[in-house]
HTML snippet that shows the backbone in 3Dmol.js (N, CA, C, O; Angstrom):
<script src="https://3Dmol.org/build/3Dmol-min.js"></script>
<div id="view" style="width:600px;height:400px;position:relative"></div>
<script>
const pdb = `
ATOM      1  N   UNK A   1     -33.940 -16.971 -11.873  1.00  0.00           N
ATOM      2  CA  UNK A   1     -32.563 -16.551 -12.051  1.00  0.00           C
ATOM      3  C   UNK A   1     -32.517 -15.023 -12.044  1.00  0.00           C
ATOM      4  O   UNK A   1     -33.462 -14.277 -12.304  1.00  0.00           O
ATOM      5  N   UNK A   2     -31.368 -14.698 -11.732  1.00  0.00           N
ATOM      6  CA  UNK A   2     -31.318 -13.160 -11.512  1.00  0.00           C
ATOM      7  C   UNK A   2     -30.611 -12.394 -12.425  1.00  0.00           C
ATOM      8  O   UNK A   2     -29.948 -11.370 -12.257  1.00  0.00           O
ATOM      9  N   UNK A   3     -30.970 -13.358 -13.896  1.00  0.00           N
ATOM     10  CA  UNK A   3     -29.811 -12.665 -14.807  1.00  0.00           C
ATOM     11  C   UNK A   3     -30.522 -11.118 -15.125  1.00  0.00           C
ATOM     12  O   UNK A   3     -29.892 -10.115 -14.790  1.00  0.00           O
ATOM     13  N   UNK A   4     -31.728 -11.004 -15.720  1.00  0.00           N
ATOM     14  CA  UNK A   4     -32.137  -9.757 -15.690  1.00  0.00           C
ATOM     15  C   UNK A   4     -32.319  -8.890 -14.934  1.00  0.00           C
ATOM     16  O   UNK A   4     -33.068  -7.959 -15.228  1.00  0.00           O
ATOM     17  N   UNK A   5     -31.700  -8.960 -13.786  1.00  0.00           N
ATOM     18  CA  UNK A   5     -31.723  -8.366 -12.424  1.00  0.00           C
ATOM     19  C   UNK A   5     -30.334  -7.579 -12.631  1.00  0.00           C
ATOM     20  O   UNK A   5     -30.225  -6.354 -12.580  1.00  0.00           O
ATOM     21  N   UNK A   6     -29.428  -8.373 -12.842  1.00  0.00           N
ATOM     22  CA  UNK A   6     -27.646  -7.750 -13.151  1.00  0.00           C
ATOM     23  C   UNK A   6     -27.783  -7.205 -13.973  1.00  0.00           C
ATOM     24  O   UNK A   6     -27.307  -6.070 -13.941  1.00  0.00           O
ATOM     25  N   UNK A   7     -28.389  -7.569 -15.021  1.00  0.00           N
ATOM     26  CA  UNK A   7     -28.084  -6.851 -16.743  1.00  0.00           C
ATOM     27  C   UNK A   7     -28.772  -5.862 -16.467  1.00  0.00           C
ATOM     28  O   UNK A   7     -28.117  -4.913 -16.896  1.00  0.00           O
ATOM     29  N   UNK A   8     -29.722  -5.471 -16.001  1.00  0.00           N
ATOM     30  CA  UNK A   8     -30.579  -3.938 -16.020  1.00  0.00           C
ATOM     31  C   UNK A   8     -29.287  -3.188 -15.109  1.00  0.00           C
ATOM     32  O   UNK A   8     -28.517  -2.321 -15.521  1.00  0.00           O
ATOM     33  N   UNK A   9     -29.325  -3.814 -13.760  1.00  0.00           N
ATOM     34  CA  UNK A   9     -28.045  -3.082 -12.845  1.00  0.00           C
ATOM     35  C   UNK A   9     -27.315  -2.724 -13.540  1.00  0.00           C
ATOM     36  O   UNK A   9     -27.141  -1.505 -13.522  1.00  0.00           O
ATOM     37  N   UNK A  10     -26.453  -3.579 -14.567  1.00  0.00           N
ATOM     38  CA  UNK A  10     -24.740  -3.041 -14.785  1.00  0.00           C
ATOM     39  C   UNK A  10     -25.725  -1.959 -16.219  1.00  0.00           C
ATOM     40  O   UNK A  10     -25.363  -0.786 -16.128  1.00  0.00           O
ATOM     41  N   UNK A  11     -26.411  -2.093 -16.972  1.00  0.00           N
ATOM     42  CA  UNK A  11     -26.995  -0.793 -17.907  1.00  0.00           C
ATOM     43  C   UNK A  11     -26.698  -1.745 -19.012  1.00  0.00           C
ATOM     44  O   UNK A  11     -26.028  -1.073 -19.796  1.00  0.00           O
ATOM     45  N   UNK A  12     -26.829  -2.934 -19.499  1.00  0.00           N
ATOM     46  CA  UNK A  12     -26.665  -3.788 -20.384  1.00  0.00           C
ATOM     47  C   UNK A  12     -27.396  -4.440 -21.317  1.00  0.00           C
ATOM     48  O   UNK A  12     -27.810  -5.524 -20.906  1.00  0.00           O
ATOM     49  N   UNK A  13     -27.712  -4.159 -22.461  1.00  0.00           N
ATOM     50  CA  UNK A  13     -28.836  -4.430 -22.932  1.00  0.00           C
ATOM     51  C   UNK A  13     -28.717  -6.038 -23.446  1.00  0.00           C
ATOM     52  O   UNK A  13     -27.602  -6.503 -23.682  1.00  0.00           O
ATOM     53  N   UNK A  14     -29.783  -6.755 -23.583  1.00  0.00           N
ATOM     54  CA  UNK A  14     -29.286  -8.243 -23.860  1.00  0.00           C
ATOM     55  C   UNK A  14     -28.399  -8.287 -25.342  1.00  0.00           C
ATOM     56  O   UNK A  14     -27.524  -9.063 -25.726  1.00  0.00           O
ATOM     57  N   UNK A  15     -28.901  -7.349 -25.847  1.00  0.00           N
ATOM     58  CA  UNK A  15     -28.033  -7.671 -27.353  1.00  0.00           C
ATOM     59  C   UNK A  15     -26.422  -7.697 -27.167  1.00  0.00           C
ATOM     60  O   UNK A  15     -25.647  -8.351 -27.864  1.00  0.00           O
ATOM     61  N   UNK A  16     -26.094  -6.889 -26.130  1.00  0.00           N
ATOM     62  CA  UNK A  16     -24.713  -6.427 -25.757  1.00  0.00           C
ATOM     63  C   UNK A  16     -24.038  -7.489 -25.198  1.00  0.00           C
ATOM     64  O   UNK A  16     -22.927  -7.977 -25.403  1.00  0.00           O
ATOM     65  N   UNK A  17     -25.409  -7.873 -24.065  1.00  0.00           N
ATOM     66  CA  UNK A  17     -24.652  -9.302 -23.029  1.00  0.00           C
ATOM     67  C   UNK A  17     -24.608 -10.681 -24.173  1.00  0.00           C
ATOM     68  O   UNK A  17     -23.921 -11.626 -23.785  1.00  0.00           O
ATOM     69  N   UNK A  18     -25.179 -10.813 -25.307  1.00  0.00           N
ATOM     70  CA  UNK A  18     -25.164 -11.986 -26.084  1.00  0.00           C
ATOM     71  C   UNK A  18     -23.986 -11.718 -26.751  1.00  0.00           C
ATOM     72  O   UNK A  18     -23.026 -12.445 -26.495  1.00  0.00           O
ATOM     73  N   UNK A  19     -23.848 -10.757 -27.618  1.00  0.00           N
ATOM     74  CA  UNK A  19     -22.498 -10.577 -28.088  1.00  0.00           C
ATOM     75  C   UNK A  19     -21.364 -10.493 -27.115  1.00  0.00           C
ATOM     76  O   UNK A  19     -20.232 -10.490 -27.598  1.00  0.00           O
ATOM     77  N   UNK A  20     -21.476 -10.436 -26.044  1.00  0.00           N
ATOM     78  CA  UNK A  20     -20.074 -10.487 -25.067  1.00  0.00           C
ATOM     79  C   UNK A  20     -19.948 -12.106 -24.764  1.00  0.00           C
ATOM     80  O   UNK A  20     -18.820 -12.484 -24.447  1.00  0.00           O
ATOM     81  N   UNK A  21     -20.691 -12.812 -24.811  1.00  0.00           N
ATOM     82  CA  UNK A  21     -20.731 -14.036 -24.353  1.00  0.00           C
ATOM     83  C   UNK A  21     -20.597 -15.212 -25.405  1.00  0.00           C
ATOM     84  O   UNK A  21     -20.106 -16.334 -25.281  1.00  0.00           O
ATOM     85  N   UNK A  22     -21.244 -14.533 -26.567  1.00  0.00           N
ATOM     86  CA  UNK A  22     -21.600 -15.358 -28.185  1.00  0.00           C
ATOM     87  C   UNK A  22     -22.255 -16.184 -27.740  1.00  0.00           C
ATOM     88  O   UNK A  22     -21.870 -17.351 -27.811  1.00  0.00           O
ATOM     89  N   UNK A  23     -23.795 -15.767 -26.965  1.00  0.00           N
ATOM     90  CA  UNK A  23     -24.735 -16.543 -26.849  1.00  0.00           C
ATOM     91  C   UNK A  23     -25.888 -15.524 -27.691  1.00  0.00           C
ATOM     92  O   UNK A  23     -26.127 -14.361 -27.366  1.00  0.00           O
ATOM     93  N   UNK A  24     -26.400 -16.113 -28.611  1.00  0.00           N
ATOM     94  CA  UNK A  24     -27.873 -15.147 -29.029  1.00  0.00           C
ATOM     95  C   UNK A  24     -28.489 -14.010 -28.080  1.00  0.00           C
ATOM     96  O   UNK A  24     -28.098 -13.731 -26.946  1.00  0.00           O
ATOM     97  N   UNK A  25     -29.446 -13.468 -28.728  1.00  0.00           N
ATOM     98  CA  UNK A  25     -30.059 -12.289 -27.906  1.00  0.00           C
ATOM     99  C   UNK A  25     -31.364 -13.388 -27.828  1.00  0.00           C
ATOM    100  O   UNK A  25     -31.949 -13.314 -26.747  1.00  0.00           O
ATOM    101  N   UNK A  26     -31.741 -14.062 -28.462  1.00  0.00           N
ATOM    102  CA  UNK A  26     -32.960 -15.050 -28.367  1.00  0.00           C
ATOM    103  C   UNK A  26     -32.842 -15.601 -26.885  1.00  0.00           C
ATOM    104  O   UNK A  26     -33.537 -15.383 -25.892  1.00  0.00           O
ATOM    105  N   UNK A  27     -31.890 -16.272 -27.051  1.00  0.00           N
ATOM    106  CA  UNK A  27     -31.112 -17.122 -25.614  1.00  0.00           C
ATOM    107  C   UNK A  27     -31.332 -16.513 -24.121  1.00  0.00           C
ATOM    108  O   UNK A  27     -31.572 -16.896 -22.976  1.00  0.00           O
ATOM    109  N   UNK A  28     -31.079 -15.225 -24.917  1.00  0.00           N
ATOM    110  CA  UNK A  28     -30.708 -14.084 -23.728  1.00  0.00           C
ATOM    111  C   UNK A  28     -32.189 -14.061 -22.799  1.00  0.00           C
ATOM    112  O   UNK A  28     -32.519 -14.456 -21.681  1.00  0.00           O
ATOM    113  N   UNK A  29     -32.805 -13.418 -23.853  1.00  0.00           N
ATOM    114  CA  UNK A  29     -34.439 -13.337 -23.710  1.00  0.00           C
ATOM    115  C   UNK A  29     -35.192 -14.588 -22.987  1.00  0.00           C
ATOM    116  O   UNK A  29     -36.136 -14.565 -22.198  1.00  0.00           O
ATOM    117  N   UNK A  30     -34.497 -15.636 -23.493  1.00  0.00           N
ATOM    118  CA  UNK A  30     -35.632 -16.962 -22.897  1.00  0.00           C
ATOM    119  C   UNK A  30     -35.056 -17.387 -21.623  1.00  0.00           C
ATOM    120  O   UNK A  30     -35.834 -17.845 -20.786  1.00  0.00           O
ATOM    121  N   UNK A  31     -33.445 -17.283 -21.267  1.00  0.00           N
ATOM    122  CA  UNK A  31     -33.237 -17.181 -20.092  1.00  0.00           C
ATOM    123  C   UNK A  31     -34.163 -16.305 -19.006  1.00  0.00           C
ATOM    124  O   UNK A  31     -35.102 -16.791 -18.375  1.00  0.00           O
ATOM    125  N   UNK A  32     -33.814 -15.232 -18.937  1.00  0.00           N
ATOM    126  CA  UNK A  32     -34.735 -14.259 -18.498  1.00  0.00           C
ATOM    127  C   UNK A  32     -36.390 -14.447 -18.127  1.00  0.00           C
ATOM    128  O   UNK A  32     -37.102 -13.974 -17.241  1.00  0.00           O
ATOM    129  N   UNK A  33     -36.568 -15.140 -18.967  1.00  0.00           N
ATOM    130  CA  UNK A  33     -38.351 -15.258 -19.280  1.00  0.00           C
ATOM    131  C   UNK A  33     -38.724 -16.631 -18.466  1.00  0.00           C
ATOM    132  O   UNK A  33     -39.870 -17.031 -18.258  1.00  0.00           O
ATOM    133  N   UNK A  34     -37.330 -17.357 -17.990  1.00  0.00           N
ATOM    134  CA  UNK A  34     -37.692 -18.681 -17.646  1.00  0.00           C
ATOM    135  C   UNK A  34     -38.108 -20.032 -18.561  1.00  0.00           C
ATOM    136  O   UNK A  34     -38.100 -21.209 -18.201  1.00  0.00           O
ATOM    137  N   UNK A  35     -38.446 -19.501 -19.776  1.00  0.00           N
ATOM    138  CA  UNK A  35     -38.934 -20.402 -21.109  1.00  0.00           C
ATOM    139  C   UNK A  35     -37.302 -21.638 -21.422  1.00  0.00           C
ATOM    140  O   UNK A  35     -37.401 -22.746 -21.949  1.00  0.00           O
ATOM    141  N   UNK A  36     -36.089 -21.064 -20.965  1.00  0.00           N
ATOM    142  CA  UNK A  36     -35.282 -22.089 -21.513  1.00  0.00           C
ATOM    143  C   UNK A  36     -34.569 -22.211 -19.827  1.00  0.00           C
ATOM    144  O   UNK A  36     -35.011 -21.507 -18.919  1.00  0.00           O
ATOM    145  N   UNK A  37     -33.580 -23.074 -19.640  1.00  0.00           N
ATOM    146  CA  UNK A  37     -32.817 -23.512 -18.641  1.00  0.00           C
ATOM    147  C   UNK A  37     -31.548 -23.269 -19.200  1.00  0.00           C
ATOM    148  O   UNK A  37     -31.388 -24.022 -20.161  1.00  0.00           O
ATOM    149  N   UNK A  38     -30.306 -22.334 -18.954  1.00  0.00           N
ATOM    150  CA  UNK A  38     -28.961 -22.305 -18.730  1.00  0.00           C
ATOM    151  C   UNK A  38     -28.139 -23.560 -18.668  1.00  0.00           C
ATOM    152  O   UNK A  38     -28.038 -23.481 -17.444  1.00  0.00           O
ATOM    153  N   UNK A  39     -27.659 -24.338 -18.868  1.00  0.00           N
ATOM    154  CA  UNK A  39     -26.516 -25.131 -18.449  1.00  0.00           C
ATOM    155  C   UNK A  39     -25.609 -24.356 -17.783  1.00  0.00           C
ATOM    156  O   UNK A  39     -25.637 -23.142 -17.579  1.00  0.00           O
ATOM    157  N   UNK A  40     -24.604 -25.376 -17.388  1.00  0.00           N
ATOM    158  CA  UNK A  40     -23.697 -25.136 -16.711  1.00  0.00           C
ATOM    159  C   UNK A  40     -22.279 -23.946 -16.729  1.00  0.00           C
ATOM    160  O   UNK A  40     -21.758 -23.162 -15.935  1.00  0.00           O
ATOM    161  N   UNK A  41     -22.052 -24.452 -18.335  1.00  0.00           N
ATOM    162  CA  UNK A  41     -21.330 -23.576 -18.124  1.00  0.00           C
ATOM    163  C   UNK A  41     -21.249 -22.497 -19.082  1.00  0.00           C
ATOM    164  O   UNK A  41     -20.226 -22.053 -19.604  1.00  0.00           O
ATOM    165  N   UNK A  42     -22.904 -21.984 -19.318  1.00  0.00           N
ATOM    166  CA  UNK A  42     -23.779 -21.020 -19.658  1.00  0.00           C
ATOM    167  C   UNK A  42     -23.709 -20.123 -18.225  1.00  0.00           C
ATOM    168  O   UNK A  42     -23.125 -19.040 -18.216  1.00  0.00           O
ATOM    169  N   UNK A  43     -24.332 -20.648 -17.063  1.00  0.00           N
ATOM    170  CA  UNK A  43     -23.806 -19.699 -15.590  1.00  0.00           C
ATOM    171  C   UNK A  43     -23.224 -19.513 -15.196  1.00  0.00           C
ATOM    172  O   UNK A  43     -23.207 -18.625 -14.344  1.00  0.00           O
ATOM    173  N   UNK A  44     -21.778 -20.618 -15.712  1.00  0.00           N
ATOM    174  CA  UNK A  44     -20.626 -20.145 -15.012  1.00  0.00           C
ATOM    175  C   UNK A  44     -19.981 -19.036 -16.112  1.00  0.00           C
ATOM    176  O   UNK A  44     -18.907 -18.492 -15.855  1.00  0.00           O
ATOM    177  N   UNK A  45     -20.620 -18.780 -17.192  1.00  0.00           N
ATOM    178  CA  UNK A  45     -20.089 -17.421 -18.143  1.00  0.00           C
ATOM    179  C   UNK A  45     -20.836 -16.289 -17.640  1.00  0.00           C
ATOM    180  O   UNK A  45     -20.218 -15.237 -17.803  1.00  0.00           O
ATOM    181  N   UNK A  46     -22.012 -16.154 -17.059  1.00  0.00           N
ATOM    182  CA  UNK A  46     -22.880 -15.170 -16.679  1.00  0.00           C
ATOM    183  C   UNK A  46     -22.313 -14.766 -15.196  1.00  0.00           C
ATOM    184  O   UNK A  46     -21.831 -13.676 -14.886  1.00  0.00           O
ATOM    185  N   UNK A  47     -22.449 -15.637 -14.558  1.00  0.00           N
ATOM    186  CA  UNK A  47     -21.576 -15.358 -12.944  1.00  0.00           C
ATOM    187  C   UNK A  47     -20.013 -14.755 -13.534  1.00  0.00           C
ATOM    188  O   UNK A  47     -20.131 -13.537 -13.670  1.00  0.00           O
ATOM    189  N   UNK A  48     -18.671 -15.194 -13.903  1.00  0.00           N
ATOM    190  CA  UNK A  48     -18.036 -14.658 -14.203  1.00  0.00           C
ATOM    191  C   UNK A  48     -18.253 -13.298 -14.580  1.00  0.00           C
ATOM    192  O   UNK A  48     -17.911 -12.376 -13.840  1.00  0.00           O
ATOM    193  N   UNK A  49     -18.967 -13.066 -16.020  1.00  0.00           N
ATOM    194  CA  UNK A  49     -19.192 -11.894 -16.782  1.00  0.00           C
ATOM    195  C   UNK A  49     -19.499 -10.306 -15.677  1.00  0.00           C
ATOM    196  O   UNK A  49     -19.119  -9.138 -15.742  1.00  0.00           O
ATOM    197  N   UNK A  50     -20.497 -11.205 -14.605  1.00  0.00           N
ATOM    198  CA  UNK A  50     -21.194  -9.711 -13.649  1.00  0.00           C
ATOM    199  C   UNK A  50     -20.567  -9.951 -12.368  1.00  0.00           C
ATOM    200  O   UNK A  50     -20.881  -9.305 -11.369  1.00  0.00           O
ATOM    201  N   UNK A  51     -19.568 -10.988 -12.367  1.00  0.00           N
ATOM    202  CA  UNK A  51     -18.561 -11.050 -11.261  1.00  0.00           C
ATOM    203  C   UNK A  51     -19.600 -11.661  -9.680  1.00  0.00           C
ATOM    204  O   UNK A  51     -19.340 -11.080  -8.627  1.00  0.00           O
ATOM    205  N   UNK A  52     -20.328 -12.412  -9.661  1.00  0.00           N
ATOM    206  CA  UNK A  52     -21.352 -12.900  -9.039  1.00  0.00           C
ATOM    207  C   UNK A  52     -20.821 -14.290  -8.690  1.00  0.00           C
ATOM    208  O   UNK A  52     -19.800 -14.610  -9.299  1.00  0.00           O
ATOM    209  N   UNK A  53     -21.502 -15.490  -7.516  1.00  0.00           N
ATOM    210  CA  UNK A  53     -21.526 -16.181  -7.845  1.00  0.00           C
ATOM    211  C   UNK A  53     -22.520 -17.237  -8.264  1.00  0.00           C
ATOM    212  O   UNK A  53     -23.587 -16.786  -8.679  1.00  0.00           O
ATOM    213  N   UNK A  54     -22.421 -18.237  -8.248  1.00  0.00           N
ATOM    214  CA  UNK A  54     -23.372 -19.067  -9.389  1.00  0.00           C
ATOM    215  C   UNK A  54     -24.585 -19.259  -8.822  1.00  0.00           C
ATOM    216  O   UNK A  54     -25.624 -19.170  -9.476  1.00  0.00           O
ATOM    217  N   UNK A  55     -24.533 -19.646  -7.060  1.00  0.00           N
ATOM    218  CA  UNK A  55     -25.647 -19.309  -6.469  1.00  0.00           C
ATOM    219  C   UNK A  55     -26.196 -18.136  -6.387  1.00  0.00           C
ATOM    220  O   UNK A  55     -27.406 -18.056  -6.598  1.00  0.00           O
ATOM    221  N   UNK A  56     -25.548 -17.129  -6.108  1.00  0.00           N
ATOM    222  CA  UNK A  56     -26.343 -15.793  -6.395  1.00  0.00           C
ATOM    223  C   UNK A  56     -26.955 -15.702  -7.646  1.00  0.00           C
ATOM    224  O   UNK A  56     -28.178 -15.568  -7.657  1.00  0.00           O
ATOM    225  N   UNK A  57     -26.218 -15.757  -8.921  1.00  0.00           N
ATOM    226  CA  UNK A  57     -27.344 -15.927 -10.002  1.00  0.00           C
ATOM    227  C   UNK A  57     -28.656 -16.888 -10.208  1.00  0.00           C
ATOM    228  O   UNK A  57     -29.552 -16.739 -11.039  1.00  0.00           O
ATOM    229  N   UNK A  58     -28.493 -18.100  -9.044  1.00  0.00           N
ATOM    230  CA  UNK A  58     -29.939 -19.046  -9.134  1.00  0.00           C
ATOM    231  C   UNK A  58     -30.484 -18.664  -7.761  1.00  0.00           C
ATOM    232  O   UNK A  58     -30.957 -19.586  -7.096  1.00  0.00           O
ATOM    233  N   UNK A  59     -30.486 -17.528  -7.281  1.00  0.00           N
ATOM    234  CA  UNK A  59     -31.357 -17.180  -6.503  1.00  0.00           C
ATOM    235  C   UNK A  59     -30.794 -18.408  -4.889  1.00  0.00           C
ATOM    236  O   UNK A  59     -31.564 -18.308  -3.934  1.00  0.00           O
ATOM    237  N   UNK A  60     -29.795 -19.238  -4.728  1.00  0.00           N
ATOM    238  CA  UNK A  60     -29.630 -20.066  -3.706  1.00  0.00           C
ATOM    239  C   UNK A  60     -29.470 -19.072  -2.667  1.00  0.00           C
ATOM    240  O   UNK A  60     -30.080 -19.250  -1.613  1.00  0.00           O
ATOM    241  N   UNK A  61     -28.705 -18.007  -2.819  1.00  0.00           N
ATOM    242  CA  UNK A  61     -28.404 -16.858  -1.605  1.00  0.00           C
ATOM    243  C   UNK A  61     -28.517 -15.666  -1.823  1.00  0.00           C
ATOM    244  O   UNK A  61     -28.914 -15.285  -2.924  1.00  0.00           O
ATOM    245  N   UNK A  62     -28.325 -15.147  -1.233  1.00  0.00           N
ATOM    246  CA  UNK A  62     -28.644 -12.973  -1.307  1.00  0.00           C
ATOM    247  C   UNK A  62     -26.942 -12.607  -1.211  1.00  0.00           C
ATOM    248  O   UNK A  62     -26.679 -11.481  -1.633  1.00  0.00           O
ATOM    249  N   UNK A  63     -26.070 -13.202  -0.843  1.00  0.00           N
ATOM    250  CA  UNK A  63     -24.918 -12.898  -1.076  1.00  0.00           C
ATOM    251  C   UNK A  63     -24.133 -13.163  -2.337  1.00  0.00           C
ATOM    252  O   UNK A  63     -23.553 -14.226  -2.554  1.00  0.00           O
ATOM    253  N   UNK A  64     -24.157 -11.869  -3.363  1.00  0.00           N
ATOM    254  CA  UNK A  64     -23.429 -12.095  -4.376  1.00  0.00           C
ATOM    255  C   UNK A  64     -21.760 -12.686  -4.654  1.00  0.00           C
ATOM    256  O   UNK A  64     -21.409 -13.331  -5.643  1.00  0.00           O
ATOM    257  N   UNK A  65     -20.900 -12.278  -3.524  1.00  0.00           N
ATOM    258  CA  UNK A  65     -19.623 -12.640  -3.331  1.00  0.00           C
ATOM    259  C   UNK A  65     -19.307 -14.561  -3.706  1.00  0.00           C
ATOM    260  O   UNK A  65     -19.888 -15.645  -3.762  1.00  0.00           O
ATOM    261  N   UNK A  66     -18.624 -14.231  -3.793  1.00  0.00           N
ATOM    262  CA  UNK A  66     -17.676 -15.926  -4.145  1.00  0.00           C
ATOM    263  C   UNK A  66     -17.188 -16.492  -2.810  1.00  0.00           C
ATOM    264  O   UNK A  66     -16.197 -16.055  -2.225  1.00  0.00           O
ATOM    265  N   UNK A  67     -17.807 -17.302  -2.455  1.00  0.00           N
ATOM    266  CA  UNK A  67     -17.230 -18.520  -0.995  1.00  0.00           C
ATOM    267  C   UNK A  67     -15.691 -18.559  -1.203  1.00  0.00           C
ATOM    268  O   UNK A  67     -15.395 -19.243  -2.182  1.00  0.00           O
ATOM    269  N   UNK A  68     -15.059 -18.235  -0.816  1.00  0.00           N
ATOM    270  CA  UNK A  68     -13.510 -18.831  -0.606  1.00  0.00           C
ATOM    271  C   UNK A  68     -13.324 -19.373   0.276  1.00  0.00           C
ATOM    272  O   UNK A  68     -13.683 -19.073   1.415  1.00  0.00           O
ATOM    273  N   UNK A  69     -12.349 -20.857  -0.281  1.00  0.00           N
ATOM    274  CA  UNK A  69     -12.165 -21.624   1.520  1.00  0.00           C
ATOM    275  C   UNK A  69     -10.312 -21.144   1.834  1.00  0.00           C
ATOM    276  O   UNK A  69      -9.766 -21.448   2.895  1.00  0.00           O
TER     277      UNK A  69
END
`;
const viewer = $3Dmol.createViewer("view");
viewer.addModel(pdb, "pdb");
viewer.setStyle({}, {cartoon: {color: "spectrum"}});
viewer.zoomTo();
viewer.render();
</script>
């Protein structure tokens, strides 16, 4: 996942991104580390938050933008 990829980009430290989300900084960390798995709509708060979409945060594409039909 490319969450620690955005959060370094936007200058965000995990303590900041847990309190914006009211997910732990623990959470934050084990995302990142690969040790835990995200649910659903755990990525769809992280994609929102860095304005991404959900495949771009699981690595499915290199295009961050949102598909519109």
């Amino acid at each position: 996942m490319r969450l620690k990829e955005l959060r370094q980009k936007h200058n965000i430290t995990q303590l900041k991104l847990a309190m914006d989300l009211n997910i732990s900084q623990n959470s934050i960390s084990r995302y990142e580390t690969g040790e835990r798995q995200a649910g659903y709509e755990t990525l769809i708060a992280f994609a929102d938050y860095f304005g991404v979409s959900v495949d771009y945060l699981l690595e499915r594409t290199d295009n961050p933008a949102f598909l519109k039909e």
